[in-house]
C-alpha positions as CSV (number, residue, x, y, z in Angstrom):
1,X,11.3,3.8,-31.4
2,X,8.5,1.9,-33.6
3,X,7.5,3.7,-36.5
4,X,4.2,5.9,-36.5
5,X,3.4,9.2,-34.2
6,X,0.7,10.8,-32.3
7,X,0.2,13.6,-34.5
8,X,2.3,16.9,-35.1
9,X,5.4,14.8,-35.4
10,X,5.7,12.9,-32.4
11,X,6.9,9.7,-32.4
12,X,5.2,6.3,-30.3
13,X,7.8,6.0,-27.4
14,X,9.1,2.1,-27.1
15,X,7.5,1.1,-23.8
16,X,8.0,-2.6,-22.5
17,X,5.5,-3.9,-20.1
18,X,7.6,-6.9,-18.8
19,X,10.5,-4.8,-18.4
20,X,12.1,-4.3,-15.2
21,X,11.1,-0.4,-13.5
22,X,7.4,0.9,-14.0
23,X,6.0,2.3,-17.0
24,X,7.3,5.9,-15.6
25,X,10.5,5.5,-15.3
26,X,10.5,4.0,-19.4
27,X,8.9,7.3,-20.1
28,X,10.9,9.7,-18.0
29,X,14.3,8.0,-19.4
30,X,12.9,7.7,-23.2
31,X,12.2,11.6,-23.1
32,X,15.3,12.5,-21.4
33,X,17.3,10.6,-24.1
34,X,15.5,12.6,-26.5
35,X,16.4,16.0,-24.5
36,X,19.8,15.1,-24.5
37,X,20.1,14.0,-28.4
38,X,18.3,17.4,-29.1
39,X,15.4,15.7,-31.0
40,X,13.9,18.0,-28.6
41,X,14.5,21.6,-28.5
42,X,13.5,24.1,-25.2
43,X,10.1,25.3,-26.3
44,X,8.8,22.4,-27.6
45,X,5.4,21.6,-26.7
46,X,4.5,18.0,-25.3
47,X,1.2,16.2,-26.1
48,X,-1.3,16.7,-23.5
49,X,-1.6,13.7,-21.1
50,X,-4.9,12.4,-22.8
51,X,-3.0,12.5,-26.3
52,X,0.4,10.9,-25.0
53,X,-1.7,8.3,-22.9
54,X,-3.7,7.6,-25.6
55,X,-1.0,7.5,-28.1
56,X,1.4,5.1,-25.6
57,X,-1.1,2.5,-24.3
58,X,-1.2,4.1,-20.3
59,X,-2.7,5.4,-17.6
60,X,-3.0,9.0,-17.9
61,X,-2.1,8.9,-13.7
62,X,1.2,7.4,-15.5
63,X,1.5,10.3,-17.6
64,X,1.0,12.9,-15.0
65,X,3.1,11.6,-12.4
66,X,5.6,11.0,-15.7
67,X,5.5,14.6,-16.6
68,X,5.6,15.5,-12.8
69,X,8.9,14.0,-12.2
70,X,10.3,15.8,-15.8
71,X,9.2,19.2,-14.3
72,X,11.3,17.8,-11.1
73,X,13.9,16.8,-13.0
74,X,13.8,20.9,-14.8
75,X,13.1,19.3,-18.4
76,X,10.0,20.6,-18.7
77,X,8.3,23.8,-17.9
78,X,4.4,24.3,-17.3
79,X,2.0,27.1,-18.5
80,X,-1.3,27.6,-17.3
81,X,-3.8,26.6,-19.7
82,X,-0.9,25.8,-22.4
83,X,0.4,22.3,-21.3
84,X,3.8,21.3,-20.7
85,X,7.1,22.5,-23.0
86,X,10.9,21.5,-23.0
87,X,12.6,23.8,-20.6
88,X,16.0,23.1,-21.4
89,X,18.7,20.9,-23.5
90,X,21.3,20.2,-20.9
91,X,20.4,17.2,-19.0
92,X,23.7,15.7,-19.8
93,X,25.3,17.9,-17.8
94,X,23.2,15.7,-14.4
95,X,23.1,12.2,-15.5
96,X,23.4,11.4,-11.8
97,X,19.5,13.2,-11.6
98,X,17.9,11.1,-14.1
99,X,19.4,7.8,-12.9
100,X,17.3,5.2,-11.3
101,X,17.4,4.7,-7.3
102,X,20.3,2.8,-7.0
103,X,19.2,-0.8,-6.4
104,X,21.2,-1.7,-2.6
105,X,22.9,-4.4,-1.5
106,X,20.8,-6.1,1.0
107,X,17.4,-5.4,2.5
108,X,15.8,-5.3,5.6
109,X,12.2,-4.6,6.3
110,X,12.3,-0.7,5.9
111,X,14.2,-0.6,2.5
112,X,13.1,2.7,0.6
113,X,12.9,0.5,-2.4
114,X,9.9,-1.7,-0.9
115,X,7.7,1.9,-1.0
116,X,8.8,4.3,-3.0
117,X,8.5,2.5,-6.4
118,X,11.4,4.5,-7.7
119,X,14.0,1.7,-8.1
120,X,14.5,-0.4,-11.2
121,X,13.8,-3.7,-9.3
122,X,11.1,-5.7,-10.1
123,X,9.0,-5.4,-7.3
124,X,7.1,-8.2,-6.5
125,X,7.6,-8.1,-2.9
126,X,6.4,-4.5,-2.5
127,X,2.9,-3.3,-1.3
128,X,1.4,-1.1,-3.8
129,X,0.2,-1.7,-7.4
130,X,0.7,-0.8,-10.6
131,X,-0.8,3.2,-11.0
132,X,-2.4,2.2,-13.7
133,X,-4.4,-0.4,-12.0
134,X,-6.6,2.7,-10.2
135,X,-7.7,3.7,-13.5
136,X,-7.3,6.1,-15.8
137,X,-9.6,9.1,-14.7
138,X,-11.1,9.0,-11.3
139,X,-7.8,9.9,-8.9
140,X,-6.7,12.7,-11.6
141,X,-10.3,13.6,-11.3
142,X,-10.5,14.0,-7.7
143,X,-7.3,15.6,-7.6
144,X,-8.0,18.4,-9.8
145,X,-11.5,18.8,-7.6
146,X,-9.2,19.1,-4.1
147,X,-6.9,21.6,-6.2
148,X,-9.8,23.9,-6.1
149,X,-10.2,24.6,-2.1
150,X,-11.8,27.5,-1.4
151,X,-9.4,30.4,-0.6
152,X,-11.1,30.8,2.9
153,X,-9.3,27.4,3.8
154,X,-6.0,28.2,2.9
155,X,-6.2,30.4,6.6
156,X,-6.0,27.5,8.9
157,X,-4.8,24.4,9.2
158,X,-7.9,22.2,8.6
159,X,-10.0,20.4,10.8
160,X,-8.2,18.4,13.3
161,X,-10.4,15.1,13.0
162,X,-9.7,15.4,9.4
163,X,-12.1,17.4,6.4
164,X,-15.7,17.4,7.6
165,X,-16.6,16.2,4.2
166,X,-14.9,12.7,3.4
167,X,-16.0,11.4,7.6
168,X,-19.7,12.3,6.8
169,X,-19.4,10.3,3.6
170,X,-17.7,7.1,5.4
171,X,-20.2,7.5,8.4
172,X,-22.8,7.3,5.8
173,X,-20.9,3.7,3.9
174,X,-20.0,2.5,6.9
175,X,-23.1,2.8,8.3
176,X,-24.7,1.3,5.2
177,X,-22.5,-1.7,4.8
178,X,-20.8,-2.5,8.7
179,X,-21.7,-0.5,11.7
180,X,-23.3,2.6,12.6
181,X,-20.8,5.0,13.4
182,X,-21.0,9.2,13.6
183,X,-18.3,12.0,11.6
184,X,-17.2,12.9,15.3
185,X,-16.1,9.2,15.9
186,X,-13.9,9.3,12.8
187,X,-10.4,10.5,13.0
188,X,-8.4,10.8,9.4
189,X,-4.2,10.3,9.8
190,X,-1.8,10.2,7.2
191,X,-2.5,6.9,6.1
192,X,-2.6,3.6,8.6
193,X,1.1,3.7,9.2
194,X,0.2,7.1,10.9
195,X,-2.8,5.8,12.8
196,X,-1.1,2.5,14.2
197,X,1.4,5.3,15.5
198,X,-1.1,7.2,17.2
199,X,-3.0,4.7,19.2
200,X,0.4,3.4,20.4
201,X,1.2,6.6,21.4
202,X,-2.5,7.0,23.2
203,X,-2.7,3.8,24.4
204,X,0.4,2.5,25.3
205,X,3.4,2.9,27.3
206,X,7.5,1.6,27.4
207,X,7.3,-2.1,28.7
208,X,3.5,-3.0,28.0
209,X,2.6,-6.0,26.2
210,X,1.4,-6.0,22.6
211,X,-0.3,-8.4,20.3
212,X,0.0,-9.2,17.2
213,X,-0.8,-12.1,14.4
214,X,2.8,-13.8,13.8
215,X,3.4,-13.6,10.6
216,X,1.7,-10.0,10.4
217,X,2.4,-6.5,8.8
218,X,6.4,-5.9,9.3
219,X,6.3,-2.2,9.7
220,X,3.9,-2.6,12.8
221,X,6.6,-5.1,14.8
222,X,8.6,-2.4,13.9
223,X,7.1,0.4,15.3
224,X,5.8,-1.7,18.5
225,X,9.5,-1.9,19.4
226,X,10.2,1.5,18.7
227,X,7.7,2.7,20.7
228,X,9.6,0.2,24.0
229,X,6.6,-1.6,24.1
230,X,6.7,-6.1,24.4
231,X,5.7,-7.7,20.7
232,X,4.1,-11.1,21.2
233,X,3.2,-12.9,18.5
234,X,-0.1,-15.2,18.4
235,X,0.5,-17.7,15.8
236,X,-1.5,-17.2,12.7
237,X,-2.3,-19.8,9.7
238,X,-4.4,-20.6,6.9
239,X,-7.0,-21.4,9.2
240,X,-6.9,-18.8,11.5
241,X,-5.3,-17.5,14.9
242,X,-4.3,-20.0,17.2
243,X,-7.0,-19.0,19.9
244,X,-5.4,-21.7,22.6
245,X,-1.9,-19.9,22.1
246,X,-4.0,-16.7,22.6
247,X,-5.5,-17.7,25.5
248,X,-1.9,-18.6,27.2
249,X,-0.6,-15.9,25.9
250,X,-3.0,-13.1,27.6
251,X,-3.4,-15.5,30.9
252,X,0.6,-14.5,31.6
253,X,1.1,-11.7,30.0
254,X,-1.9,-9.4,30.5
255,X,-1.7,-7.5,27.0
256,X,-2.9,-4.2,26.5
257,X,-3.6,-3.8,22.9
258,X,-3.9,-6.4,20.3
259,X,-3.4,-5.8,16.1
260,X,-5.4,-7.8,13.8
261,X,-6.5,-8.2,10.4
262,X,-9.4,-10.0,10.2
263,X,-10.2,-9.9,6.8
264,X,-7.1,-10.5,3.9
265,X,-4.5,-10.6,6.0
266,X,-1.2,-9.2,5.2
267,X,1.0,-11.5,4.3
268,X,-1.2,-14.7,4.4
269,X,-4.2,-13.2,2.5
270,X,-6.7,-15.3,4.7
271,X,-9.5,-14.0,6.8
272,X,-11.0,-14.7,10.3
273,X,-14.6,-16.8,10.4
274,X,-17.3,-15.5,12.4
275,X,-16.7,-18.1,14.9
276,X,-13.5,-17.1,15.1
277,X,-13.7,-13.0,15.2
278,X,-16.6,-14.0,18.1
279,X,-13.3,-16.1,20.1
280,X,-11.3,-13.1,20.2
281,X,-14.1,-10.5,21.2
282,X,-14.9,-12.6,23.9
283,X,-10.9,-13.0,24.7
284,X,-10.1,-9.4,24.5
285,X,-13.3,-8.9,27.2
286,X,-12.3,-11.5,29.4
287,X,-8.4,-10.1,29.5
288,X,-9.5,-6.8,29.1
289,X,-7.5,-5.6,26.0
290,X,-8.5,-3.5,22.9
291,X,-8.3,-4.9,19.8
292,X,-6.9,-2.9,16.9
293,X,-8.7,-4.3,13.4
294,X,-6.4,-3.2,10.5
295,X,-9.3,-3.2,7.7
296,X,-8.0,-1.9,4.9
297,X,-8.1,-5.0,2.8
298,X,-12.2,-4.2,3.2
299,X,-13.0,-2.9,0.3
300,X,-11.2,-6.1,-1.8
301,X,-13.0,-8.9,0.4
302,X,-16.1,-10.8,0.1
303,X,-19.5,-9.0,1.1
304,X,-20.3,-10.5,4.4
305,X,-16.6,-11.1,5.8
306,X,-16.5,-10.9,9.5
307,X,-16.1,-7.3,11.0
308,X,-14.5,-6.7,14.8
309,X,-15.8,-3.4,14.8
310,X,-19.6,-4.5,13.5
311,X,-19.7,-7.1,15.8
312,X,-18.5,-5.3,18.6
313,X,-19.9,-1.9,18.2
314,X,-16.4,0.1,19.1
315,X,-16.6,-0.6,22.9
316,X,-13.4,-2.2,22.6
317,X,-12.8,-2.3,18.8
318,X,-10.6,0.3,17.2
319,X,-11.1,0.2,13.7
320,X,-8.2,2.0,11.6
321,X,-9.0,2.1,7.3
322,X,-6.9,3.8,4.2
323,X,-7.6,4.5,0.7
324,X,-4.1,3.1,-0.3
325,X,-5.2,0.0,-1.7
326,X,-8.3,1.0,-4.2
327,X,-6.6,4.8,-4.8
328,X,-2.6,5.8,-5.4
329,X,-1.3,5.4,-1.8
330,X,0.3,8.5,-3.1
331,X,-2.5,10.5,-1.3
332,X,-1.8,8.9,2.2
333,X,-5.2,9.2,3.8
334,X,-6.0,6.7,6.8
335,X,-8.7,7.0,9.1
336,X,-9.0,5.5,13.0
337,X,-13.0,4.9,14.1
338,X,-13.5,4.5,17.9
339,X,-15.4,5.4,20.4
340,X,-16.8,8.5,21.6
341,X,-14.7,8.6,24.6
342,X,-11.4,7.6,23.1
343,X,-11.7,9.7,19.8
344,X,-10.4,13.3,21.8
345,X,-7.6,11.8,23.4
346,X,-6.7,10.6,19.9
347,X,-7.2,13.6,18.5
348,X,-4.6,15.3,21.4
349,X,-2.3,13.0,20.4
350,X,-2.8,14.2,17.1
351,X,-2.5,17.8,17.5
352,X,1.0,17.4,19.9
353,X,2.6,15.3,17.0
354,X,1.8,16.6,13.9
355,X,-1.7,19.5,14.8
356,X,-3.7,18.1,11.0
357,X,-3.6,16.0,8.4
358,X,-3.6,17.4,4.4
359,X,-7.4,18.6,3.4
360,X,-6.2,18.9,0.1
361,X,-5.6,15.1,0.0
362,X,-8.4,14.4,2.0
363,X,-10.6,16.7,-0.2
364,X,-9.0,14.3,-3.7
365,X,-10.2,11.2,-1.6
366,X,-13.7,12.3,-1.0
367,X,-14.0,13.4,-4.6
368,X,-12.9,10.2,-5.9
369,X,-14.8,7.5,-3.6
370,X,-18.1,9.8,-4.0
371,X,-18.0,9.6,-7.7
372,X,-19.5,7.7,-10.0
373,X,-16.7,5.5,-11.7
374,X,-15.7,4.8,-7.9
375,X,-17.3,1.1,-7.2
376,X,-16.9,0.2,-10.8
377,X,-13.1,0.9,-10.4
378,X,-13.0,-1.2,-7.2
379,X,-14.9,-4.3,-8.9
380,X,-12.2,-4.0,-11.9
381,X,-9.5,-4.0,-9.2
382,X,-10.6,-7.2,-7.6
383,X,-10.8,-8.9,-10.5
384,X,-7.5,-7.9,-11.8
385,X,-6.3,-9.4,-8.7
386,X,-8.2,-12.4,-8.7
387,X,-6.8,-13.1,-12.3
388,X,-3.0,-12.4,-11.3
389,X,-3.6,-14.5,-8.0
390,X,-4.2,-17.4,-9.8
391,X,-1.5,-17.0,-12.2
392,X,0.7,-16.6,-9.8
393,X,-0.1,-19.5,-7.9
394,X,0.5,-21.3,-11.2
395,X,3.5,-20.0,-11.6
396,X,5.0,-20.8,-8.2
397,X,4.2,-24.3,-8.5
398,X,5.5,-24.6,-11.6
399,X,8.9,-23.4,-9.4
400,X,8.4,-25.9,-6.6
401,X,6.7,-24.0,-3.9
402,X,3.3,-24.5,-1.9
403,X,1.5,-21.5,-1.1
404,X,1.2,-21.2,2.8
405,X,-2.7,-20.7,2.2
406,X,-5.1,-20.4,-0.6
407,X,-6.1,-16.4,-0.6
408,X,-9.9,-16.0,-1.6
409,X,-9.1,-12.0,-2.3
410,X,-6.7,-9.4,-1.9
411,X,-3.2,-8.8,-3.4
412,X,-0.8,-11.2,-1.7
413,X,0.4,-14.8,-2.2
414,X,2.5,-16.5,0.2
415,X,4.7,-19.3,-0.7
416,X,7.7,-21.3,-0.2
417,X,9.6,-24.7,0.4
418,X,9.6,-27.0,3.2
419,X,13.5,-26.6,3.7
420,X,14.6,-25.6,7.3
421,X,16.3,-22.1,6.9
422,X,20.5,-22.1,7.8
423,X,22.6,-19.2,8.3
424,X,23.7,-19.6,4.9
425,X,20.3,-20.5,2.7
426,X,17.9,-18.4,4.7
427,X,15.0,-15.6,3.6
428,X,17.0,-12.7,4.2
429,X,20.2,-14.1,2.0
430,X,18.0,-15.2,-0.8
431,X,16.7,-12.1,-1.2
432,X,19.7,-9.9,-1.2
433,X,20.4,-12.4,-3.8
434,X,17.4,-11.8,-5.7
435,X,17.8,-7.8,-5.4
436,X,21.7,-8.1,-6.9
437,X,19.6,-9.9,-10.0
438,X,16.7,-7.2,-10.0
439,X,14.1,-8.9,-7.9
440,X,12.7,-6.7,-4.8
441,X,11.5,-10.1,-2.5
442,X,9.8,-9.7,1.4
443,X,11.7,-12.7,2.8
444,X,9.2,-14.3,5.9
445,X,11.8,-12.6,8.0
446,X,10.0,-9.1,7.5
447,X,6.9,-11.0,8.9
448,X,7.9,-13.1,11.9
449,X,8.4,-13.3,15.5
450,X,8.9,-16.8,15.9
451,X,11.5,-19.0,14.3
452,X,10.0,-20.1,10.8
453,X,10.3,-23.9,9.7
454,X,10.6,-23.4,6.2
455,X,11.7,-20.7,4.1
456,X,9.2,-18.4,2.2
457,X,8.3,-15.2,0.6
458,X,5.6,-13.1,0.3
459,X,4.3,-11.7,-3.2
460,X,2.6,-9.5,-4.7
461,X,0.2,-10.8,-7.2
462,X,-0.1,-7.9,-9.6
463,X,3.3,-8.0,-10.6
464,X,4.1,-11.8,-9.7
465,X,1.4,-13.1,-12.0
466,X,3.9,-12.4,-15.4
467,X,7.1,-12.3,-14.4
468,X,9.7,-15.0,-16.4
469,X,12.3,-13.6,-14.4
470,X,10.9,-14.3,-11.4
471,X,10.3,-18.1,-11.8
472,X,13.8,-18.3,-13.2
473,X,15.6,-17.1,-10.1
474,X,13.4,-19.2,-8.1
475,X,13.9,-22.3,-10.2
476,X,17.6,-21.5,-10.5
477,X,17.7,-21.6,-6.4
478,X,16.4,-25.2,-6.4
């Protein structure tokens, strides 16, 4: 450890940004050593997160969630209105427990590692950001707000469209910035993952035909199939859907149900025109199918962006949002807007699967997009990822690949060779390459229906943008 302290003795802790593992797992193993080398006896008192946070350089989210897995773990003890103390001495008697997720052998597209952001990998395929990208106050803000429910609610189990509070604040922004929409028309699930899920289940049954963008989100194809239901991909590119392939498509096929996003999409990180988003309304009226607009790249686009459910009012629009990208997707709060007469059977499927969805997350979600610090958060989010999108385009050229389009927000780059894949140098082996060396990569396997005609990754800019290790894999592949 560097010399120097943060007061009453304790020392600065040796944290290395461009390390592999997050800035969590650093701090969980540095104190654990410390534990185990009895620098630390039981009863001594930690700094309090603002101190240690201060003192280290982070997030005091990183510190929380830091001391949160050492109570886990039994190294530390809380006491109300005392802070955290060492609880014990003898954590080398379960090494096993403070060991990193083991890193597996291969991946496919449900790997643990791609979502829990537990494994020492460096995660550059993944789909969250850094926790100390949210900022340092407002989620622990909102989180010690929700902590304070009323006893009176701890009697049921909340209100089945989701807390009252948080759908007549995003009525009220929606209505501002996209559509007019009412709190009775709003349904909140356990993030999108949840709501995609439910309108499947609503909508859908074993054997119908299902759109969606080829390449699109790999967890949907996923869940499509699961649910017996026929995936068909519509080809999607840097300019767009291929609206004569849809056409074809829905002529012979008669879909009932189509998933898009039309603004940032995930994995190209391009967004529908007007003149396009008009196309596919008038498609999905013609061949009478709903369209499902995953938006939850909203909040990171350009102002103006085309909207489905704006244009289209939520006749045959089913909008579905989440919080997961501007706040820790930690809280898992999604939300599905509809119309009036498809919201209750919604909300039965709701209720048969699962009854309600957390108010105390719910509750920490309207506290922190109603505050103050909220939009200014967002802005400094964007331009984070603006400034690591470019870098990492930079940086993948200087490897030898071409970005399959030119993102103008959001958090993903695309890119790759032109090199036709083999059984042998394909995605999939490339990255179970890269994961043996400590690289987490989405090969375009997660992503596609179709054969692909080149091999390519998707990446995640926030932790692509400064990553040696990275570029020297991929050069090391050419």
């Amino acid at each position: 450890m560097p010399p120097g302290n943060c007061g009453d003795g304790w020392p600065v802790l040796s944290i290395e940004r461009s390390k592999r593992g997050g800035l969590v797992d650093q701090i969980v193993a540095a104190i654990a050593l410390m534990v185990n080398r009895r620098e630390l006896r039981v009863g001594t008192k930690m700094p309090s997160v603002r101190r240690f946070a201060k003192c280290n350089g982070v997030s005091t989210f990183t510190v929380v969630e830091s001391y949160d897995r050492l109570l886990t773990l039994g190294l530390l003890s809380s006491r109300r209105g005392s802070g955290f103390f060492v609880a014990r001495s003898e954590a080398a008697s379960a090494p096993q427990q403070l060991a990193l997720q083991p890193t597996p052998a291969a991946i496919d597209a449900l790997t643990p590692d791609l979502y829990s952001g537990v494994s020492d990998a460096l995660p550059v395929g993944a789909g969250w950001l850094p926790p100390e990208w949210y900022g340092d106050d407002t989620v622990l803000d909102a989180v010690r707000h929700a902590m304070k429910i009323p006893a009176s609610r701890l009697r049921g189990y909340g209100h089945p469209l989701g807390f009252p509070t948080l759908r007549q604040h995003m009525a009220s922004s929606l209505g501002e910035e996209l559509f007019a929409v009412t709190p009775d028309q709003i349904l909140l699930t356990n993030g999108a993952t949840h709501a995609f899920d439910l309108i499947l289940r609503t909508l859908t049954k074993p054997g119908d035909t299902v759109f969606v963008e080829d390449p699109g989100y790999s967890n949907l194809l996923s869940l499509i199939r699961h649910h017996g239901c026929i995936a068909v991909g519509i080809p999607r590119g840097p300019d767009g859907l291929d609206m004569e392939a849809l056409m074809a498509q829905a002529a012979s096929t008669q879909p009932k149900l189509m998933f898009v996003n039309t603004v940032l999409q995930n994995p190209l990180g391009t967004s529908l025109t007007q003149a396009q988003a008009h196309r596919l309304l008038l498609a999905a009226e013609q061949f009478d199918f709903w369209l499902v607009e995953d938006d939850i790249y909203r909040e990171l686009a350009a102002g103006g962006d085309a909207s489905l459910a704006a244009m289209d009012g939520l006749r045959r629009v089913i909008r579905v949002g989440s919080f997961s990208k501007t706040l820790s997707p930690v809280l898992r709060v999604g939300s599905i807007c509809a119309s009036n007469s498809l919201i209750p059977e919604l909300l039965r499927v709701k209720m048969l699967t699962g009854l309600t969805t957390s108010e105390i997350n719910e509750r920490a979600v309207y506290h922190a997009i109603s505050a103050r610090p909220y939009r200014r958060m967002v802005e400094r989010l964007t331009d984070q990822l603006r400034s690591g999108r470019e870098r990492t385009i930079e940086r993948l050229l200087e490897a030898g690949m071409e970005p399959l389009a030119r993102p103008r927000g959001g958090m993903f780059v695309s890119a790759g060779w032109p090199i036709a894949p083999t059984p042998e140098f394909n995605g999939k082996a490339i990255a179970d390459r890269a994961l043996r060396a400590g690289i987490l990569l989405s090969p375009y396997e997660f992503f596609m229906l179709r054969p692909s005609p080149s091999i390519w990754f998707r990446f995640n800019v926030a932790y692509a943008a400064d990553a040696p290790a990275l570029i020297g894999f991929l050069q090391s592949l050419r």
